[in-house]
N, C-alpha and C positions, 0 to 999 in steps of 0.2 A: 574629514578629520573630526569635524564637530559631534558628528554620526559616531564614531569611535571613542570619543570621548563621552559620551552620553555611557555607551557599554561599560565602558571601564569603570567609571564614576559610580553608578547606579551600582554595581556589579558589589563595588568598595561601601559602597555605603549598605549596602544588602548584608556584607560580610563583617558590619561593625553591628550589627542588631546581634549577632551571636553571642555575646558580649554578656553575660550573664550578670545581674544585677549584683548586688551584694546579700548576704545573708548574716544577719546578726541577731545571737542572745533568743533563738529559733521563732523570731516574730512576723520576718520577710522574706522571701522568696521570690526570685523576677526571669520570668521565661528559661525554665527547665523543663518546662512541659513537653510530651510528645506532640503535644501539636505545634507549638511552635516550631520543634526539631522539622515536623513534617512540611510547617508552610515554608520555611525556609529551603530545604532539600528541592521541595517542587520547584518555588524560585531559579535556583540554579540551575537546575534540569531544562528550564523555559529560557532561559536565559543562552544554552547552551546549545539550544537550535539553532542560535541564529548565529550563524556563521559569519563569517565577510562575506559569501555568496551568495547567502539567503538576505543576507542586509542590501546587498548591490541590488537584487532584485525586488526588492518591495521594501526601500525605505520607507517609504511613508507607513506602514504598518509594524514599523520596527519602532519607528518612535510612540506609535498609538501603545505600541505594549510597554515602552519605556515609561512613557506619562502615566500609563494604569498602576506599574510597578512603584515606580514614585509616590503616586496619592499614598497606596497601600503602604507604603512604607512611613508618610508622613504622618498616616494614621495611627501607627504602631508606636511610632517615637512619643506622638501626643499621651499615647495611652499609658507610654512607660515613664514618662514626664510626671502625668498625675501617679500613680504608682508611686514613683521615687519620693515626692513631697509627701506625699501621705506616711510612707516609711518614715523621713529623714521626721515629719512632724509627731508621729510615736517614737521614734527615738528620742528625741527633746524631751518630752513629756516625760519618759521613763529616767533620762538624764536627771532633770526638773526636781523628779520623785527622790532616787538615788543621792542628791544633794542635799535633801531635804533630810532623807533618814539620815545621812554622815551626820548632818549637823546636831541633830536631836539625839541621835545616840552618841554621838562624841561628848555634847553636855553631860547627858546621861553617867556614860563612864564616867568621867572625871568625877563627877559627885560622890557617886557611889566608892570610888577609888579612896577620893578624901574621907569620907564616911568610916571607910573600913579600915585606914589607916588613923584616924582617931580613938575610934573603939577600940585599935588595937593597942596602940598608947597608955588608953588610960584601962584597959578591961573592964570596958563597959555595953556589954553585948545583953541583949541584943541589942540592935542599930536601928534607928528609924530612917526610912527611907521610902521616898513615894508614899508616905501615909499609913505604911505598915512599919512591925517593928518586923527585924529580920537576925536571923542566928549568921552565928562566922560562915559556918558551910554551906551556907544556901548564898552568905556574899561573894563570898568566893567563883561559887559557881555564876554566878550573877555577870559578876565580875570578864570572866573567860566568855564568855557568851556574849557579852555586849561587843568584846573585845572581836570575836570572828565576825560578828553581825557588821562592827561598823568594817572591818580591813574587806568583809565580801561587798559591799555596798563601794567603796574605792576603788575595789579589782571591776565592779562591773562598770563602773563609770568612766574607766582604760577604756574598755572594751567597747562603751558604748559612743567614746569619743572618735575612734576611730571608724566605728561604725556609719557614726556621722560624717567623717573625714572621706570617705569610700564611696557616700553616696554622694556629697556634693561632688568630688571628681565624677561622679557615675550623670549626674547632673547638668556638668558640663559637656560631657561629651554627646550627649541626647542631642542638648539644646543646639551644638554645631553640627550635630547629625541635621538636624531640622535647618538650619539656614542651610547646607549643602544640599538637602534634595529641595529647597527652596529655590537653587540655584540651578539646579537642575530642571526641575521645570521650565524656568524663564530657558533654560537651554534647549531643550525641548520645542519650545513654543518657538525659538528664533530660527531652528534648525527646520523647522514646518513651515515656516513661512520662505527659507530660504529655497526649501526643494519647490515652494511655488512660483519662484520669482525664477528658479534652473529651470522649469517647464513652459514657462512664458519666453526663458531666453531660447528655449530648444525649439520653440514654434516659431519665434523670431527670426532665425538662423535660416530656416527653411525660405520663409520669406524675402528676408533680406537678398540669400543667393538668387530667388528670383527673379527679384528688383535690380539685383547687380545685371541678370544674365539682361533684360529689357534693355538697360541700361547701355550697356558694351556692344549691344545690335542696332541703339537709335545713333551711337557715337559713331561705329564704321560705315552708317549709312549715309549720314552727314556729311562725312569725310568724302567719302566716296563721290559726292554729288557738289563739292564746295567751289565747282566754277560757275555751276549755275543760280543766274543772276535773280534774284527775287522782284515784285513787283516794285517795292520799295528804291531798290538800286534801277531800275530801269528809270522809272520816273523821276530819281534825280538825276540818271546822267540824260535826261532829255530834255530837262533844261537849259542848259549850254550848249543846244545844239540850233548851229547857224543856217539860215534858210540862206544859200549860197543865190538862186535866183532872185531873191528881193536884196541882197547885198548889192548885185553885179546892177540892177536898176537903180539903186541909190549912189550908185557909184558913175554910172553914166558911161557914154562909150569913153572907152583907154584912149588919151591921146596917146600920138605918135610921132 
């Protein structure tokens, strides 16, 4: 059973590495590759020799390939671990950035907005602003422009939240992909140890019926023989036994 659940397991965990990273704001990309398609395909194909019959016949080299499988796979999650953090840590940063423009262009607007709604008040154009003076139509357009700059810099920081939100889930599932083929190994290892303690017991078995069959031949011979008196019992019943001539002279003639 343990044998089987090693397959199944490994099989599952093989089949959550497909699991395609996230792509955000065209910065990241995580195993779309054809080699990855191809290491993975091979996998399965290797995986798929081995039958229940081919397992019954040479477990132990069924788990050697399950252990190999394993590393390889705990290698792959490590590498998409580092991957992922490096993604989710240029995400932040572009976050970081994206917050930083809202704030500065949102001040921005607003000044300019009040600016141009003064001068428009008192008509007194041009307008000083940022250290230059500035005509209505160039505020105006100023104006619109700051306005799509900061609403893009918001829409991307949506984007970029969720982008975050995607890889920590993407994050989490690595990281219990890695304690399951963690688990698996220790499974592995107990399952190798257990088919040597089944091989100890098979040579045991052999034995033992031997020691029974000795056994069951010295018992019906025993039997067989249990009237015959050993030195032991001779010599004690020869103790109690009366010398009838040296009696009958301590005892003298029988009167009559």
């Amino acid at each position: 059973m343990k044998i089987r659940m090693c397959r199944t397991g490994l099989i599952s965990k093989l089949l959550l590495l497909l699991v395609g990273l996230v792509v955000v704001a065209g910065v990241i990309a995580y195993f779309a590759s054809d080699i990855w398609r191809t290491r993975i395909n091979a996998a399965h194909d290797q995986f798929s020799r081995w039958t229940p019959e081919n397992i019954a016949k040479d477990p132990l080299n069924y788990l050697n390939f399950c252990e190999e499988e394993s590393k390889t796979a705990l290698q792959d999650l490590k590498a998409s671990e580092i991957s992922v953090r490096q993604g989710h840590e240029k995400l932040q940063n572009m976050k970081d950035e994206a917050n930083n423009k809202i704030s500065v262009g949102a001040k921005a607007l607003d000044d300019l907005k009040a600016a141009y709604t003064r001068a428009s008040a008192d008509n007194t154009w041009p307008v000083a602003w940022q250290g230059q003076n500035r005509e209505k139509d160039w505020t105006q357009r100023q104006i619109v422009s700051l306005n799509r700059q900061v609403e893009a810099q918001k829409s991307m920081l949506t984007k970029l939240d969720g982008g975050i939100k995607k890889l920590d889930n993407q994050l989490d599932k690595i990281l219990d992909g890695r304690a399951k083929v963690q688990e698996q190994l220790s499974e592995i290892s107990t399952s190798r140890e257990m088919l040597k303690v089944q091989k100890i017991t098979d040579e045991m078995t052999g034995r033992l019926a031997g020691i029974k069959g000795v056994l069951q031949s010295t018992i019906s011979t025993a039997s067989e023989n249990s009237s015959v008196m050993s030195l032991d019992q001779i010599a004690a019943d020869s103790v109690g036994t009366v010398d009838q001539g040296e009696f009958d002279k301590i005892m003298g003639p029988v009167k009559k």
